[in-house]
C-alpha positions as CSV (number, residue, x, y, z in Angstrom):
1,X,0.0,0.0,0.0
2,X,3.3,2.1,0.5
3,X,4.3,2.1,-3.0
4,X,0.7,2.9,-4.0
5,X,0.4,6.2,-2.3
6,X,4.1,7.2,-3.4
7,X,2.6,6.6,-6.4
8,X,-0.1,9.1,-6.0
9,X,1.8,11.8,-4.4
10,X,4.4,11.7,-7.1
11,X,1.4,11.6,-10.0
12,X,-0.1,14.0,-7.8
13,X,3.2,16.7,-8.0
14,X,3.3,16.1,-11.5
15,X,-0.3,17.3,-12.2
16,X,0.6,20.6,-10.1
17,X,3.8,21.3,-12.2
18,X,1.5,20.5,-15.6
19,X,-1.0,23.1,-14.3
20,X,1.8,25.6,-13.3
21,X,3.3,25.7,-16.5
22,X,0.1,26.0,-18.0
23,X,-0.5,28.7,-16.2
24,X,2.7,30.1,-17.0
25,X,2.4,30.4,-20.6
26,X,-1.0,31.4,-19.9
27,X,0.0,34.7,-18.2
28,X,3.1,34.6,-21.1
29,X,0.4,35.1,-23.5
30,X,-1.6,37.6,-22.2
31,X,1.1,40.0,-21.3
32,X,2.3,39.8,-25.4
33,X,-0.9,40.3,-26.2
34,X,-0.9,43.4,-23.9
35,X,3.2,44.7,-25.0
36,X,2.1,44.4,-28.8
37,X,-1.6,46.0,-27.9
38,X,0.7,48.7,-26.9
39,X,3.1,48.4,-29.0
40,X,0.7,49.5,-31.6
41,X,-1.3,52.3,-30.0
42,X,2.1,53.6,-29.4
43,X,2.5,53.4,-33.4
44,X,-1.0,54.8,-34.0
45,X,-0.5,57.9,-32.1
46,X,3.0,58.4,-33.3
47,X,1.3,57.8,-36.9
48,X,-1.4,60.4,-36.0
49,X,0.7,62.9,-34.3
50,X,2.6,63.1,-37.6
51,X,-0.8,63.1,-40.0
52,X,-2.3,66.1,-37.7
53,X,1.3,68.2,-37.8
54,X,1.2,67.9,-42.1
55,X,-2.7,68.6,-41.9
56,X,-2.0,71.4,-40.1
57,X,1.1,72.7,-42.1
58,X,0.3,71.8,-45.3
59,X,3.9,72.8,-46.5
């Protein structure tokens, strides 16, 4: 009976380190969705800022 709940403590840690990693490249995904959600309002109002300045000196 030993060997048998070795067994399920050691199946048992693996399951929590499969769920941690999971959740782990879970959060990894969300924050580079968020850097290149940035990323490109960043490039939209630099993009913008340089429309308005021709629009407005139509040189």
């Amino acid at each position: 009976m030993t060997r048998v709940r070795t067994w399920q403590a050691a199946i048992g840690r693996a399951e929590q380190a499969r769920q941690a990693a999971t959740d782990a490249e879970q959060t990894t995904a969300r924050m580079k969705q968020a850097l290149s959600r940035t990323d490109a309002a960043q490039a939209a109002d630099r993009l913008a800022a340089t429309w308005t300045q021709q629009e407005e000196d139509p040189q």
